[in-house]
N, C-alpha and C positions, 0 to 999 in steps of 0.2 A: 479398190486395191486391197487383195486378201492377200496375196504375201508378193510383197515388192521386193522389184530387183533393185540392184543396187543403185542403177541411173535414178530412178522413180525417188530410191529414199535421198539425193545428194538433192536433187530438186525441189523436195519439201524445204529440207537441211538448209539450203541456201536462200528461199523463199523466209524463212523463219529470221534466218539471220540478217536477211535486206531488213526485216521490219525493226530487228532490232537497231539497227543502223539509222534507219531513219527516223524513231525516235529517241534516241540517243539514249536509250534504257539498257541499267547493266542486268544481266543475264538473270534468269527467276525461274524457280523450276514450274511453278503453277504457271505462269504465262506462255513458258515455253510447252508445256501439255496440250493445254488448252490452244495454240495457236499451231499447234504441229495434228492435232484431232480435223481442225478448221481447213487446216491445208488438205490435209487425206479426204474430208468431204467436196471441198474445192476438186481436189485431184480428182477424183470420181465421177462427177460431174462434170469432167470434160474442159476444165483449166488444166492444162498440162506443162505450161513453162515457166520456170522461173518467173519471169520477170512477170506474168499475168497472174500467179498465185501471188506474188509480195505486192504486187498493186490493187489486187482484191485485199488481199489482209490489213496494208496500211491505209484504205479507204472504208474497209470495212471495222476494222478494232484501233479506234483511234487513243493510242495512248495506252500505259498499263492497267491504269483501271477500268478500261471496257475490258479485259481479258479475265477477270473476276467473275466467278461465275455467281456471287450472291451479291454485287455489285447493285446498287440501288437504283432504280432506274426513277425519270423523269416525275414519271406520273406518283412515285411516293414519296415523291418533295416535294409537292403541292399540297 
């Protein structure tokens, strides 16, 4: 998606905001970047609806702190 029409961005838009929905997190500009970049790669790759991009993003970025991009992961807590 190199310049999206307007259906393409209400669908990211609405994608972003089921996730915020579902887990009841208020609004955050770093998370909303970062989860609206996710959806545009999702979208590109051929997830094109709503409800298949907010169900990749809440299966895939679970909670606010996976949406952190320096977010500590597993293995350097061990």
């Amino acid at each position: 998606m190199t310049k999206g029409t307007e259906k393409e961005y209400r669908i990211i838009s609405q994608a972003v905001q089921a996730w915020y929905r579902f887990y009841g997190d208020d609004w955050d500009d770093e998370a909303s970047s970062f989860l609206c970049s996710a959806a545009i790669k999702l979208y590109n790759g051929g997830c094109r609806s709503t409800e298949d991009l907010a169900t990749t993003l809440i299966g895939t970025y679970v909670g606010l702190a996976a949406t952190r991009v320096y977010a500590r992961s597993s293995v350097t807590l061990h």
